[in-house]
N, CA and C of each residue as an Amber inpcrd file, in Angstrom:
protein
   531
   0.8190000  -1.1960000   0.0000000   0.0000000   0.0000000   0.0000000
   0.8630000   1.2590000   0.0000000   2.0410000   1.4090000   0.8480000
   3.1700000   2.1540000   0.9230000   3.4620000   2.7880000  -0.2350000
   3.9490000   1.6910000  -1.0410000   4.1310000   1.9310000  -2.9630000
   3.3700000   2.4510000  -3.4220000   2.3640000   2.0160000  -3.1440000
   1.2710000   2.6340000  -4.2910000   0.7230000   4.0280000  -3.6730000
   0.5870000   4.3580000  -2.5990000   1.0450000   5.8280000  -2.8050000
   1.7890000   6.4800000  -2.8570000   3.2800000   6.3120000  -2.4010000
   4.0870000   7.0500000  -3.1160000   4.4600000   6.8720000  -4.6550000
   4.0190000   6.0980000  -5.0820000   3.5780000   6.1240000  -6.8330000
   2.8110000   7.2290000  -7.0620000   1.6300000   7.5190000  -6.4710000
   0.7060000   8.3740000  -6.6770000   1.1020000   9.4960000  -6.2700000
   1.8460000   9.8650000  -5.0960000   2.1160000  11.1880000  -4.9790000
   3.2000000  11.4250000  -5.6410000   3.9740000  10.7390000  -6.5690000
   5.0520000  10.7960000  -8.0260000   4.6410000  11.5090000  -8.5740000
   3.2220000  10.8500000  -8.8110000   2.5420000  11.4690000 -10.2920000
   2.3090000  12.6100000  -9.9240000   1.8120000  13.1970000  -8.9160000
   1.1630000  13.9280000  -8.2480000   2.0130000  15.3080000  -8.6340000
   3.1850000  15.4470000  -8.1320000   4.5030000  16.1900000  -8.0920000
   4.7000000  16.4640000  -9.1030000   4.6080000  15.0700000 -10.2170000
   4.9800000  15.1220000 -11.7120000   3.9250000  16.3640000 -12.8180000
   2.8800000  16.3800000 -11.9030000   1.5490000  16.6900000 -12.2260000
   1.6920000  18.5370000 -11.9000000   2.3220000  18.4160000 -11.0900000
   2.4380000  19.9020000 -11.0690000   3.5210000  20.7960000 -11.4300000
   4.6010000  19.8170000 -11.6180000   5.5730000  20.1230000 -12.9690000
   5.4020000  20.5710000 -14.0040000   4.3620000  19.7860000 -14.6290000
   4.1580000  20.0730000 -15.8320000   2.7840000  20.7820000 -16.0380000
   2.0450000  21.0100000 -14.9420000   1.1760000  22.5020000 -14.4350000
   2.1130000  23.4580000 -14.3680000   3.2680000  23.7050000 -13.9350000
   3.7540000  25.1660000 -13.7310000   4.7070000  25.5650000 -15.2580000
   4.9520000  23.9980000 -16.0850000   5.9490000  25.0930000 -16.9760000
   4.5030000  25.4580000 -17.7890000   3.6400000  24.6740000 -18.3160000
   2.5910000  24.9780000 -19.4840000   2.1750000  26.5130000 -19.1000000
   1.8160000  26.4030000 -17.8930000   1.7090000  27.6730000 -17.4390000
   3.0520000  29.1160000 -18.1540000   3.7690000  28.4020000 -17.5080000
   5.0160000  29.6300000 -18.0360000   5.4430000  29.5190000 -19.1470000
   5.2610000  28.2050000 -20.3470000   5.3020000  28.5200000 -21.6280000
   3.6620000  29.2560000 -22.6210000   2.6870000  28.9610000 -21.9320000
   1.5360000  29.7630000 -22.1800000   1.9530000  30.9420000 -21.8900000
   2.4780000  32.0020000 -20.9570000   2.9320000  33.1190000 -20.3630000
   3.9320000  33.9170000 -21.7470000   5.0690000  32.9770000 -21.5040000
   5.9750000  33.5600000 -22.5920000   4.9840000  33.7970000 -24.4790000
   4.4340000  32.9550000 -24.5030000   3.1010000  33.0480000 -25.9440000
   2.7360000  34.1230000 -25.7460000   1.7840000  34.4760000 -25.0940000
   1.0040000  35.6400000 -24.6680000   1.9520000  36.6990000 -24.7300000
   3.4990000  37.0950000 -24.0710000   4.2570000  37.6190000 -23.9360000
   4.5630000  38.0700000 -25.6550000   4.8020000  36.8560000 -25.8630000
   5.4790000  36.9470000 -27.2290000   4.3750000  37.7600000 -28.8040000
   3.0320000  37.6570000 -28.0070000   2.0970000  38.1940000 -29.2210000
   1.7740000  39.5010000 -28.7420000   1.9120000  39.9290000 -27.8040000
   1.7170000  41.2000000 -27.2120000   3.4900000  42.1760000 -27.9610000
   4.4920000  41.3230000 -27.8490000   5.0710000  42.1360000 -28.5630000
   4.9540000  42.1760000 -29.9650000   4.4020000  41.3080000 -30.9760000
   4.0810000  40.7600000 -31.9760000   2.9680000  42.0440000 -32.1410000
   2.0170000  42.1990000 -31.5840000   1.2510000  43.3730000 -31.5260000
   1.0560000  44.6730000 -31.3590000   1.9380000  44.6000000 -30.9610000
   2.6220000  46.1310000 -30.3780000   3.5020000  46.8900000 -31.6810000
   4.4020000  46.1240000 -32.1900000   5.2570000  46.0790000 -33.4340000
   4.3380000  46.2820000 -34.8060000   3.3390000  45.3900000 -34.4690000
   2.4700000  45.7590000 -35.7810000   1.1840000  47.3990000 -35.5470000
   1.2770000  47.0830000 -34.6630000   0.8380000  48.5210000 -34.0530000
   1.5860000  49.9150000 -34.3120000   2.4890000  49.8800000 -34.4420000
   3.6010000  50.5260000 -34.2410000   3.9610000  50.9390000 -35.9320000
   3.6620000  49.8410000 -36.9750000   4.1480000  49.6410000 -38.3070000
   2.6170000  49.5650000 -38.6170000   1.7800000  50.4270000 -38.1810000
   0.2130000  50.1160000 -38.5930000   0.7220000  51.1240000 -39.8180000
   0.8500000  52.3160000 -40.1420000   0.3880000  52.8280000 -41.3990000
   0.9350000  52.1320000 -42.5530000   2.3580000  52.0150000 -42.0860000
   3.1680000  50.6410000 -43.7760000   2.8100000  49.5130000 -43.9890000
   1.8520000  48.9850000 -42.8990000   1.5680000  47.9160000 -43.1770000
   0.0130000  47.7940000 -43.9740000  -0.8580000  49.0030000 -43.6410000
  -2.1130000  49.7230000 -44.2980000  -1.9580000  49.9840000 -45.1860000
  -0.7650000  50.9430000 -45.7150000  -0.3550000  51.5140000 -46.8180000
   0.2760000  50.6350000 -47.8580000   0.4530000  49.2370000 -47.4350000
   0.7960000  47.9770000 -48.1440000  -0.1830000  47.3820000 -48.7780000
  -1.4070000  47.1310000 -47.3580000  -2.2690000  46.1380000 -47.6450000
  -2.6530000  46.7810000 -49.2120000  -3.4650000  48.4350000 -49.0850000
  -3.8720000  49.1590000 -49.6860000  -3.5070000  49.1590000 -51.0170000
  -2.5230000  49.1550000 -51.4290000  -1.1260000  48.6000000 -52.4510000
  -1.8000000  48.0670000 -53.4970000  -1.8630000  46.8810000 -52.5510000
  -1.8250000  45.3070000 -53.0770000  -3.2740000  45.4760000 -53.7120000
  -4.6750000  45.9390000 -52.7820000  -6.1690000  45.9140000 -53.1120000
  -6.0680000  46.8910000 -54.4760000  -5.4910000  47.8750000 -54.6590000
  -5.5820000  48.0060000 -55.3970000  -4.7890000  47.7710000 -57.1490000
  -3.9290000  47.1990000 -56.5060000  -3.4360000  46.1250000 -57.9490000
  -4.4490000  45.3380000 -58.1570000  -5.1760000  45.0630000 -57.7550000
  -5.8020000  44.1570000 -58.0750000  -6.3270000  42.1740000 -57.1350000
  -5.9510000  42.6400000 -55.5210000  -5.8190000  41.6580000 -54.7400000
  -6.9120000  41.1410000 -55.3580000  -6.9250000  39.8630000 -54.6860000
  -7.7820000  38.7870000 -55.0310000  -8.5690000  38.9240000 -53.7490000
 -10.2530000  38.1120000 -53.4850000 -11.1310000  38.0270000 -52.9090000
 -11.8350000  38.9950000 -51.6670000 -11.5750000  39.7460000 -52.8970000
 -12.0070000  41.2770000 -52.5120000 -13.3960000  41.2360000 -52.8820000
 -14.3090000  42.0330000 -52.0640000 -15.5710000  41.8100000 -52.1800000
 -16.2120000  42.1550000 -53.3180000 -17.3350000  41.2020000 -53.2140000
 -17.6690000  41.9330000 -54.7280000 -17.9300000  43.3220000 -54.6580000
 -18.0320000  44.2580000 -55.8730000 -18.3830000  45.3200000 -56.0200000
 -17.5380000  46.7360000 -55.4720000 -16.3770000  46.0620000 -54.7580000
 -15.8210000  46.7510000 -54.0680000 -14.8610000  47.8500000 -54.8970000
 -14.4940000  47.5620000 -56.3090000 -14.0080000  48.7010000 -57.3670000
 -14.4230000  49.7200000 -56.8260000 -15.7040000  49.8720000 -56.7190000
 -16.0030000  51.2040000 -56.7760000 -16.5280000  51.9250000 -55.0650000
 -16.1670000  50.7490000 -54.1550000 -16.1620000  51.1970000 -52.5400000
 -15.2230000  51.9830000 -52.1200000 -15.0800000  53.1750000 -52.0350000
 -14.4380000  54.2540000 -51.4930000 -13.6900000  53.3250000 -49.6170000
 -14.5010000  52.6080000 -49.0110000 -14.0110000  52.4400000 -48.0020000
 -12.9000000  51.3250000 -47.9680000 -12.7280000  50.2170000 -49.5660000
 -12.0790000  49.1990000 -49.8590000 -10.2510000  49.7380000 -49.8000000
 -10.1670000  50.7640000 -50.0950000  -8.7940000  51.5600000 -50.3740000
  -9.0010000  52.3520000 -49.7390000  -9.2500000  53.1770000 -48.4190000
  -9.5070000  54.0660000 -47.4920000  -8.5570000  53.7350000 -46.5450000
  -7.3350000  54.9870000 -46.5520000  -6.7670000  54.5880000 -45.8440000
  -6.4590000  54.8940000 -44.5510000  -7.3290000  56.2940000 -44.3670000
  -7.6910000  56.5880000 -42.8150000  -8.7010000  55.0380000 -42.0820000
  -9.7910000  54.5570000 -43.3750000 -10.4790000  53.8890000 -42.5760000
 -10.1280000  52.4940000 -42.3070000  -9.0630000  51.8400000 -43.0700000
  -8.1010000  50.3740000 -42.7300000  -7.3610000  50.3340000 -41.7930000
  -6.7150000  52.1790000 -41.4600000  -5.6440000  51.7740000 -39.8990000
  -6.3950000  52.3260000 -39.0810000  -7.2630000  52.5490000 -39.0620000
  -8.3280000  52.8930000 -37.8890000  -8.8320000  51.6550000 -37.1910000
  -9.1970000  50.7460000 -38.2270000  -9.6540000  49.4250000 -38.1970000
  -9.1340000  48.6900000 -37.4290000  -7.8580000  48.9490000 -38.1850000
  -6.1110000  48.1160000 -37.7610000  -6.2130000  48.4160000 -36.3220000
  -6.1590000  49.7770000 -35.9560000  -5.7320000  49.8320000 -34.6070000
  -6.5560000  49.6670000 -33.5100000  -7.8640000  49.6550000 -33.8460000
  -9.0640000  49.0210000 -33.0630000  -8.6890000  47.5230000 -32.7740000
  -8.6510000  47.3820000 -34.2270000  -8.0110000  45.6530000 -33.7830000
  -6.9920000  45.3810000 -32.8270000  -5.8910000  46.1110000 -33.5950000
  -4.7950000  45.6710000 -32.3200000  -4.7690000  46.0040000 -30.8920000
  -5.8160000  47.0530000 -30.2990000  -5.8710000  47.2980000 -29.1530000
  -6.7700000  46.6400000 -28.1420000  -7.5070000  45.8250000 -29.3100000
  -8.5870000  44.5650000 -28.5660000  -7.6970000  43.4510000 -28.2430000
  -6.5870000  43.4520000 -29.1500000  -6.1510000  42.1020000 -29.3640000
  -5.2330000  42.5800000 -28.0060000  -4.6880000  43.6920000 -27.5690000
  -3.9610000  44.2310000 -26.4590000  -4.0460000  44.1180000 -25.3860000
  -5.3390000  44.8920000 -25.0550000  -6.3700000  44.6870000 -23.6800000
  -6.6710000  42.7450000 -23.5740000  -6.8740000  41.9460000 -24.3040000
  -6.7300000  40.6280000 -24.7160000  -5.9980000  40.0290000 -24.0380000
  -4.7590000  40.1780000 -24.2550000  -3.4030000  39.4390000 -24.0720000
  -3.1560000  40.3860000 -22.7520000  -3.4580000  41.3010000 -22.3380000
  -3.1240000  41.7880000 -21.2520000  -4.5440000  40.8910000 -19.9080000
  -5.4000000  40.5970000 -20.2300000  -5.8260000  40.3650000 -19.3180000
  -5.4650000  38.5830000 -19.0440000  -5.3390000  37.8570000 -20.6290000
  -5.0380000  36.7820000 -20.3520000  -3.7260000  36.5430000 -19.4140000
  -2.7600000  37.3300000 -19.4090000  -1.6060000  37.4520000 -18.1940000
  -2.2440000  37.5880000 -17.0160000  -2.7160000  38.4830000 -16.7300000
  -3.6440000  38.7240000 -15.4670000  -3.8000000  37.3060000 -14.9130000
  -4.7570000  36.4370000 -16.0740000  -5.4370000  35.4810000 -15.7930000
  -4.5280000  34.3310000 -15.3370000  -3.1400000  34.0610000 -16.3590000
  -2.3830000  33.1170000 -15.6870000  -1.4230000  33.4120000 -14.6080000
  -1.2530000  34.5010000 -14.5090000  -0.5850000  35.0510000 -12.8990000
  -1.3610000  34.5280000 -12.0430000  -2.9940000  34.6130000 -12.1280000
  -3.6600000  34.1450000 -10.7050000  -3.5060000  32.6000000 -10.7940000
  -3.7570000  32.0240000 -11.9650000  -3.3930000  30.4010000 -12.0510000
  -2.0680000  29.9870000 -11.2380000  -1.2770000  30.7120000 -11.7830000
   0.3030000  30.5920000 -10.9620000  -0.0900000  30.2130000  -9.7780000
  -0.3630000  31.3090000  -9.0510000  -0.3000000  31.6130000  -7.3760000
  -1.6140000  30.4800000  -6.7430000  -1.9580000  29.9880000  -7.6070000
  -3.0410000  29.0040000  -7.2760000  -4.4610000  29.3960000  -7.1440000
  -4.7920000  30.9110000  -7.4550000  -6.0330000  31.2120000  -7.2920000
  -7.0530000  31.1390000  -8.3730000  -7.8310000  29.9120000  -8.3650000
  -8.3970000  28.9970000  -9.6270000  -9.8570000  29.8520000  -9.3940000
 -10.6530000  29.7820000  -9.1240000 -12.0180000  29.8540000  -8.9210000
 -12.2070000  30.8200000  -7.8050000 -11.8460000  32.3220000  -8.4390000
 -12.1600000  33.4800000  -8.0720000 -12.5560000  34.3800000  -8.8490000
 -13.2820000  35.2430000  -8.1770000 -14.3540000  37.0260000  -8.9220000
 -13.4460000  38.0490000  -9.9020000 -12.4230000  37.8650000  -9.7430000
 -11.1190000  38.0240000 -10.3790000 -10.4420000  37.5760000 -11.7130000
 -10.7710000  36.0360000 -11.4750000 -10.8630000  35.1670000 -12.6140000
 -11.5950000  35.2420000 -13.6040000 -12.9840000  35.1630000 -13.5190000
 -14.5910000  34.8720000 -13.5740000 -14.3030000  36.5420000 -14.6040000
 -13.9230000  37.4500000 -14.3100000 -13.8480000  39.0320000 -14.7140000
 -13.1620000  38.8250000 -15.6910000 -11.4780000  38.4300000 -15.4450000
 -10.5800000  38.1120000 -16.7400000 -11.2900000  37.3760000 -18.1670000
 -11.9420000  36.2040000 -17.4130000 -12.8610000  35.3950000 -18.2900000
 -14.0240000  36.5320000 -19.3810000 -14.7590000  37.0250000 -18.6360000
 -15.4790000  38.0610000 -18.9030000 -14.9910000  38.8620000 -19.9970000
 -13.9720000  39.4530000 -19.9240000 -13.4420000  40.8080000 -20.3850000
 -12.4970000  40.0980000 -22.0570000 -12.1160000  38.7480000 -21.5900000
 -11.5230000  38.3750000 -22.8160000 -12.8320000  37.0000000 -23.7470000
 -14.0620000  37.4550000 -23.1520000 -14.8270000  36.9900000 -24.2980000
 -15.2260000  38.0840000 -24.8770000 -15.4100000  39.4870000 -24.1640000
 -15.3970000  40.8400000 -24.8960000 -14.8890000  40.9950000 -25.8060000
 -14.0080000  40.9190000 -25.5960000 -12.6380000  41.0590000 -26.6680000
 -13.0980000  40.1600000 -27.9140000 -13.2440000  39.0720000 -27.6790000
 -13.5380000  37.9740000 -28.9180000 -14.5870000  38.4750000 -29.9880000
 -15.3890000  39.0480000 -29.0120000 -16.4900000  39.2870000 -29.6460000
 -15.8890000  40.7470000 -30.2690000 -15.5640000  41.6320000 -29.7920000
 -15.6180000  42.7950000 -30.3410000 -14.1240000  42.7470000 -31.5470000
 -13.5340000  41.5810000 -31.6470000 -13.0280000  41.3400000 -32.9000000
 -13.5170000  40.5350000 -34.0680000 -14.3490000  39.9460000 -33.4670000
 -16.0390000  38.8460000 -34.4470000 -16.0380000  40.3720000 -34.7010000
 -16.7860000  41.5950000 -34.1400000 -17.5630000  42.5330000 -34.7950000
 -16.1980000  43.3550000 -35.6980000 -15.1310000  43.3920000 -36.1630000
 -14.2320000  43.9030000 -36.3790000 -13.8260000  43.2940000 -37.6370000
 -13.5070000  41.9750000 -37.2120000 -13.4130000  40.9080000 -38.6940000
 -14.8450000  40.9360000 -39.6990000 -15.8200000  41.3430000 -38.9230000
 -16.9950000  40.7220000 -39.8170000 -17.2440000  42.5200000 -41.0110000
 -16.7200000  43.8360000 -40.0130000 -16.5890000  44.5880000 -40.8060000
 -16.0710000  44.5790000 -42.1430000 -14.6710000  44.6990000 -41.6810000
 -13.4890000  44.2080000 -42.3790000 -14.1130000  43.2120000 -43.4940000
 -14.1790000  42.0940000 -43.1920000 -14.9950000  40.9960000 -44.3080000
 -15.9070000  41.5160000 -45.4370000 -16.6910000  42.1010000 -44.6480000
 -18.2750000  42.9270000 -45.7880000 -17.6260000  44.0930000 -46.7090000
 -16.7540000  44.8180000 -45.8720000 -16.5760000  46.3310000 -46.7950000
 -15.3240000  46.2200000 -47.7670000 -14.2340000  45.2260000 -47.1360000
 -13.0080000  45.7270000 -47.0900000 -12.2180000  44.0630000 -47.9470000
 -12.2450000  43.1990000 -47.2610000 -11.7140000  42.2330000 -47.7150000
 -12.4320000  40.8640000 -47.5570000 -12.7160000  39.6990000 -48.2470000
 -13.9840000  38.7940000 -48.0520000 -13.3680000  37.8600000 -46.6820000
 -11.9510000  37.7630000 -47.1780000 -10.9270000  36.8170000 -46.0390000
 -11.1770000  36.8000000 -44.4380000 -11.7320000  38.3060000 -44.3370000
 -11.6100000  38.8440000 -42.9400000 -13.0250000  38.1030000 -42.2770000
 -14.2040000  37.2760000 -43.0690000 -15.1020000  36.6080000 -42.5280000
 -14.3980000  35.8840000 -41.6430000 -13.1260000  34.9200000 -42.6880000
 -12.5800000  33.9130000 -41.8520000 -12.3420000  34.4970000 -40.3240000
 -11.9430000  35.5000000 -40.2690000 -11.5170000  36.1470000 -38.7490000
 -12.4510000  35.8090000 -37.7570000 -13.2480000  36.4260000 -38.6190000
 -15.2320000  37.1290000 -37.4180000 -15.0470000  35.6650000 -37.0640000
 -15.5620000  34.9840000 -38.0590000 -15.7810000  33.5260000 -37.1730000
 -15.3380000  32.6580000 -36.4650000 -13.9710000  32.8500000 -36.7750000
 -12.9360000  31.7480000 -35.4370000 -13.2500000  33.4030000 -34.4340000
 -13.2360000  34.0950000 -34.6170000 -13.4410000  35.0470000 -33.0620000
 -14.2900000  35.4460000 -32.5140000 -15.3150000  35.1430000 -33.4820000
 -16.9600000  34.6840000 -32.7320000 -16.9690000  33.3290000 -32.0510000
 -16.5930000  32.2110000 -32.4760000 -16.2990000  30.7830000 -32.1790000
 -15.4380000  30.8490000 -30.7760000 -14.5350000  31.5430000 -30.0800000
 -13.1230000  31.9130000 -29.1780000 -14.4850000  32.5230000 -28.1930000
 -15.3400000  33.6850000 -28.8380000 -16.1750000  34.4500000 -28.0540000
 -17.1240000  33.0250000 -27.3120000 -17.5580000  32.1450000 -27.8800000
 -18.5350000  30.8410000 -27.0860000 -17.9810000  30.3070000 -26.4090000
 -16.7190000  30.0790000 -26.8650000 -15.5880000  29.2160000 -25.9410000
 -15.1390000  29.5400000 -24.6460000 -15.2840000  30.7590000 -25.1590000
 -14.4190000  31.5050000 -23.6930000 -15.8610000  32.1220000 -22.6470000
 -17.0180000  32.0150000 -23.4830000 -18.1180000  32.8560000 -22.1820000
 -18.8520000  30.9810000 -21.5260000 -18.2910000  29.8960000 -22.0440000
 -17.9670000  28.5670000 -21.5150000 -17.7550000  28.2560000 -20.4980000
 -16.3150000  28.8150000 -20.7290000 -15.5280000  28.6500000 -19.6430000
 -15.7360000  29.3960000 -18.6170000 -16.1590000  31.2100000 -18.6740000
 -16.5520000  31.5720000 -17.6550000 -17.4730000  31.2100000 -17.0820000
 -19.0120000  30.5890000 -17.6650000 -20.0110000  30.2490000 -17.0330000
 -19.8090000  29.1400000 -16.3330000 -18.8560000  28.2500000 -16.5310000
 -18.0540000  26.9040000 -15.6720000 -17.1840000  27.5140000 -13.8900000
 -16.3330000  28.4690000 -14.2410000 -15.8290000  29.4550000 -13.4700000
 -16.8650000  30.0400000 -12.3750000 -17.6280000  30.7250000 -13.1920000
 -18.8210000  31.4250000 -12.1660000 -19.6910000  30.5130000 -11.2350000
 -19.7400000  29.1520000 -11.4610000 -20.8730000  27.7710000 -11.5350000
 -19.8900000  28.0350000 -10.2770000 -18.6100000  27.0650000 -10.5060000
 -17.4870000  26.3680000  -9.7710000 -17.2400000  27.4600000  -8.2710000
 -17.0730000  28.6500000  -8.7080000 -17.2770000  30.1220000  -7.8260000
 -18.1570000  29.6280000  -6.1900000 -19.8090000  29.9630000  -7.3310000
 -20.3190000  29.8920000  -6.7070000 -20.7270000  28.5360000  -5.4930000
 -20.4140000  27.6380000  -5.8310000 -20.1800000  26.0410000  -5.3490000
 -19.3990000  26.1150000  -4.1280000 -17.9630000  26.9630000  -4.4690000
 -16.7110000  26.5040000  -3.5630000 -17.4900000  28.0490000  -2.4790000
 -18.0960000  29.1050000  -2.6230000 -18.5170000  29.6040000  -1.9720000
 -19.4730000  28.9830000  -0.9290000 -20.3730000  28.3620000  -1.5530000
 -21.3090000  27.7380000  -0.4860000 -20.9540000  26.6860000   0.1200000
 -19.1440000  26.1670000  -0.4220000 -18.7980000  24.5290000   0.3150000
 -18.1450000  25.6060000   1.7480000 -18.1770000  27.1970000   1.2870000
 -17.0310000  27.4040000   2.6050000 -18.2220000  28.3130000   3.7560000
 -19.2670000  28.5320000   3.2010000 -20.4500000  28.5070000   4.0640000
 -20.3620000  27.2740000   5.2020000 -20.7590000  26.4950000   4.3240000
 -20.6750000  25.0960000   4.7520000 -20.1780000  24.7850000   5.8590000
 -18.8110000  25.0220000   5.8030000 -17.7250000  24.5450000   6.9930000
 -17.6470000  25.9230000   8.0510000
């Protein structure tokens, strides 16, 4: 019997090993797209003034009718776009840190959490509403966006409603005692 739990508390140890790096290689990701974002933030007009370029050579799956859309080649209104985007995608990655700092320190199923959760299905969504612009006026590709970030937006108000459930549970187990 001896063995077989210290087998189990192996795993156990082993188990939170590889809880703390995922954690800190998830961290460095997040890290790493926030500067990834920041940079393109930063290179928003050359990179507008590129896209813009290209749409009008003649890019491909450009919406229909869009020749003659003043907003398709607009280039106040693409880095405006741009930078809406990137500052969702900002506030984003800034709260998802938030979120795995409290994971770190072990604080799983808190009002804190449940908020982070909250604020980065916002985000999802208000880049669904961003891509789906983008898509209709500007470029057809950008549907693809709306929908994996409408899809991220279900996923993630999921997980908070699991969070908020779990919340409220470990609240009433500490009533309880």
């Amino acid at each position: 019997m001896v063995i077989f739990m210290y087998g189990t508390q192996e795993k156990e140890n082993r188990f939170l090993v590889t809880g703390r790096r995922s954690i800190v290689l998830t961290k460095l990701c997040v890290a790493l797209l926030l500067l990834v974002c920041a940079a393109m933030m930063l290179a928003g007009p050359w990179i507008t003034r590129a896209f813009n370029e290209w749409i009008r050579r003649g890019g491909r799956c450009i919406v229909p009718g869009s020749a003659g859309n003043p907003l398709a080649t607009s280039f106040p209104a693409v880095l405006v776009i741009g930078y809406l985007c990137g500052t969702t995608a900002i506030v984003m990655l800034l709260c998802m840190l938030r979120f795995l700092r409290r994971l770190e320190r072990g604080e799983v199923f808190t009002e804190a959490n449940v908020t982070e959760l909250r604020r980065i299905g916002w985000c999802c969504g208000a880049g669904a509403l961003l891509g789906l612009i983008l898509g209709v006026f500007i470029y057809i590709l950008f549907l693809i966006v709306a929908g994996a970030a409408g899809f991220m937006m279900l996923i993630v108000r999921i997980v908070k409603n699991a969070f908020e459930q779990a919340l409220r549970m470990k609240d009433e187990l500490d009533y309880t005692v």
